[in-house]
C-alpha positions in Angstrom: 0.0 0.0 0.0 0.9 3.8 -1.1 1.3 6.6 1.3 1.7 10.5 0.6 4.4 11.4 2.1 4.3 14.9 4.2 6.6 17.7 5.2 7.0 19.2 8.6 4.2 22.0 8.0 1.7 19.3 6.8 1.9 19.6 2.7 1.9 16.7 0.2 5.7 16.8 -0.9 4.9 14.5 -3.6 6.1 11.7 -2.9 4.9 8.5 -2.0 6.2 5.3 0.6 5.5 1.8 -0.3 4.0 0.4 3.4 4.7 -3.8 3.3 1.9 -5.7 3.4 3.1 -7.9 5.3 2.9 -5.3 8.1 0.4 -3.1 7.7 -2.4 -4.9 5.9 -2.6 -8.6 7.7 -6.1 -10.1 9.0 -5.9 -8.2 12.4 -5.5 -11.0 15.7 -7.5 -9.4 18.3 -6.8 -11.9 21.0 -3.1 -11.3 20.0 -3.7 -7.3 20.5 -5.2 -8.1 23.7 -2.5 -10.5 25.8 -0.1 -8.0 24.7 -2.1 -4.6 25.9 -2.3 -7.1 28.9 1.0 -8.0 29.3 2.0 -4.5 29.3 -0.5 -2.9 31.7 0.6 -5.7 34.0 4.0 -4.7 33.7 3.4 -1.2 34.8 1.7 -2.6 38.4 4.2 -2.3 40.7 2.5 -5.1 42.8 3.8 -3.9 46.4 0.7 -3.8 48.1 0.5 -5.5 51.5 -2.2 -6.1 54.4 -0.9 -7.1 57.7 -2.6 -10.6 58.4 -3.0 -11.9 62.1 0.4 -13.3 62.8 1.3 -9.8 62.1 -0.7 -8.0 64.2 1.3 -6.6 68.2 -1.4 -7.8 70.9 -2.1 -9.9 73.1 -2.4 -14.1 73.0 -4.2 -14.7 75.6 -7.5 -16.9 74.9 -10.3 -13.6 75.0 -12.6 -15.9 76.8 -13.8 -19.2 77.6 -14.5 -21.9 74.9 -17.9 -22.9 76.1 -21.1 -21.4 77.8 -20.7 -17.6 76.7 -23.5 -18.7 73.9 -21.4 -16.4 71.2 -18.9 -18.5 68.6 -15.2 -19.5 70.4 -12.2 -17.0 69.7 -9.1 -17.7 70.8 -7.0 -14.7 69.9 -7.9 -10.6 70.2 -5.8 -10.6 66.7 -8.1 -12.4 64.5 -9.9 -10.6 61.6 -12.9 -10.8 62.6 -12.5 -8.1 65.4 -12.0 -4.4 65.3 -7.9 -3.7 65.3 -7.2 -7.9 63.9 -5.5 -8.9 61.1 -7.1 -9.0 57.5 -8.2 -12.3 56.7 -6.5 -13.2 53.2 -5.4 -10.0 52.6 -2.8 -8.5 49.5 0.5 -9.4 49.3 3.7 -8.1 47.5 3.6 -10.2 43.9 4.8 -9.8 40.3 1.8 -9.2 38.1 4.3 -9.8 35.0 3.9 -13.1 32.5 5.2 -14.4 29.7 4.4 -14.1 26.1 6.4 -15.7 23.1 8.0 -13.3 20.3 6.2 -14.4 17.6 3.1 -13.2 19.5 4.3 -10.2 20.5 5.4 -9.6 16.9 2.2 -10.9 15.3 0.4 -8.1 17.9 2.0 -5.3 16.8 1.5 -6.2 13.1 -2.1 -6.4 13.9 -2.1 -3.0 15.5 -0.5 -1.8 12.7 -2.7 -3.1 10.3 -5.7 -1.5 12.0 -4.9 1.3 12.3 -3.9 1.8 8.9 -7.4 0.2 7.8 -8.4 3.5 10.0 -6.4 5.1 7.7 -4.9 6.7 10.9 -0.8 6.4 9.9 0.7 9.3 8.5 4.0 8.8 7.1 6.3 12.2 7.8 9.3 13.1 6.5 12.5 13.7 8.5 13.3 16.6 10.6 14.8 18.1 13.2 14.6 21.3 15.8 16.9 23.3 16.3 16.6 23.6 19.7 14.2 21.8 22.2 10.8 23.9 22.2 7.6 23.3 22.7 6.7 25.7 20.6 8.1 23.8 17.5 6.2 21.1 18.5 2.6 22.3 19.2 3.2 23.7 15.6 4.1 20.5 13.7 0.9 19.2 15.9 -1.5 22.2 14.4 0.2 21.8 10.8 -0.8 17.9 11.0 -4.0 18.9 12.4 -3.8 16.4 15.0 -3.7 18.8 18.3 -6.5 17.7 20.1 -6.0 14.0 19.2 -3.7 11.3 21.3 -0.4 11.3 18.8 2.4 8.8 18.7 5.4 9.8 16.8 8.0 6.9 15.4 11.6 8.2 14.8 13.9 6.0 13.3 16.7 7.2 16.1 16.8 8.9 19.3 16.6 12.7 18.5 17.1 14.8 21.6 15.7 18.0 20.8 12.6 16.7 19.6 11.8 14.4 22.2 12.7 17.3 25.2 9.8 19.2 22.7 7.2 17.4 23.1 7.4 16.0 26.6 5.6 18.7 28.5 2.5 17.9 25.6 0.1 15.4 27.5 -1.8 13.8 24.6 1.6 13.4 22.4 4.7 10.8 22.9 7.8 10.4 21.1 9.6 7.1 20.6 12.1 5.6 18.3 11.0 2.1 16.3 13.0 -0.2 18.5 10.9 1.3 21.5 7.4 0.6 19.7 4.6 -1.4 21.3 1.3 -2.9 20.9 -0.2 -0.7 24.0 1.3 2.7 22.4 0.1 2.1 18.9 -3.7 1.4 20.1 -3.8 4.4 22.6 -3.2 6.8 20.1 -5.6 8.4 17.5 -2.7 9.3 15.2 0.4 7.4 14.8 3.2 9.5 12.5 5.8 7.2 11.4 9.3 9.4 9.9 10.7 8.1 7.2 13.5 6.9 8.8 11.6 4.5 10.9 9.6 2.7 8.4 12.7 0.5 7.4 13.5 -0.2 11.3 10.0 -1.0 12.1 9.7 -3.6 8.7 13.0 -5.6 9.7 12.2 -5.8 13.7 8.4 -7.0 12.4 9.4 -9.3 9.5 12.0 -11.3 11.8 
C-alpha cells in the first residue's frame, strides 16, 4: 500500500512510501492485540501492596474468653480478623503481576495494531526533521500543521533525537519514541500514529523477523 508522504508543516511533498503488506495490511488477531495490551498494563503494576494478616498484628495471645457457655462463637486470639484492630483475613500481598508471552506473538500483535490502524487510515508517514533547539513551541506547531492537536499522537523516529523528544514531553496527549521502542499498547492508545521516514525501514526488519 501507497502513502503520501508529508513535510513538517503538513503539505503533500509528492512523494509516495511503499507500506509492506506484510505489516500493515494482515487479517488483524484481536486476542493477539489483547494478551499483549495485557502484558504491558501488568507490567506497569508495581505489585507492592501489603495487608498485615493476624500473625502480624502486636497484641495480646491470651485466649479472650472461655470456649464454652458464653453462647457467642469461640475466639481464641484478640488478633483475628474478625475483630476491630485484627489482622485481615487473606489479605494483599507483594507479587509480580508480569507473565510471559512468546516473540512471535508479540510480533504478530503489533502487526495487527498496525494493520488497523492503517485500515483506519490513521498512519501518516512524515518526513525527516529536526529542531533546532528543544521547544515546545516547535512542536505544538508541527501538531496544528498535522492537524492532530486535540488527538492522542504517537510519533515513530527512526533514532533517538534529543531535541525533539525534550519538545514534546511537556504535551500530554503526544509521545515520542524511536522504532525499537514501539509497542502494541502505544500504537492502540493513540488516535494518530506519525511514522518518519527513517523508521519505516526499522520497524519492517524488527516485524518481519
Amino acid at each position: 500500500m501507497k502513502v503520501a508522504v508529508l513535510d513538517i508543516k503538513g503539505k503533500d511533498t509528492g512523494r509516495k512510501v511503499e507500506l509492506s503488506k506484510d505489516v500493515y495490511a494482515i487479517e488483524p488477531n484481536d486476542h493477539a492485540v489483547y494478551l499483549d495490551v495485557k502484558q504491558y498494563l501488568a507490567n506497569q503494576r508495581q505489585g507492592t501492596h501489603k495487608a498485615k494478616e493476624r500473625a502480624e498484628i502486636t497484641g495480646s495471645t491470651r485466649k479472650i474468653k472461655k470456649q464454652k457457655g458464653t453462647g457467642t462463637a469461640r475466639a481464641g486470639s484478640i488478633k483475628s480478623g474478625v475483630f476491630k484492630g485484627g489482622g485481615r483475613m487473606f489479605g494483599p500481598r507483594p507479587r509480580n503481576y508480569g507473565f510471559k508471552l512468546n516473540k512471535n506473538l508479540k510480533r504478530l500483535a503489533r502487526k495487527s495494531a498496525l494493520s488497523i490502524k492503517a485500515n483506519e487510515k490513521s498512519i501518516v508517514v512524515l518526513e525527516d526533521f529536526n529542531f533546532d533547539a528543544p521547544k515546545t513551541k516547535n512542536f505544538t506547531a508541527l501538531l496544528k500543521a498535522l492537524e492532530i492537536e486535540n488527538k492522542k499522537s504517537l510519533f515513530v523516529l527512526g533514532g533517538s533525537n534529543n531535541n525533539v523528544y525534550l519538545s514534546s514531553r511537556n504535551l500530554k496527549g503526544s509521545e515520542v519514541l524511536t522504532s525499537s521502542e514501539l509497542s502494541t499498547y502505544k500504537i492502540m492508545n493513540a488516535n494518530k500514529v506519525v511514522l518518519l521516514e527513517s523508521a519505516l525501514e526499522g520497524i519492517e526488519t524488527n516485524l518481519s523477523k
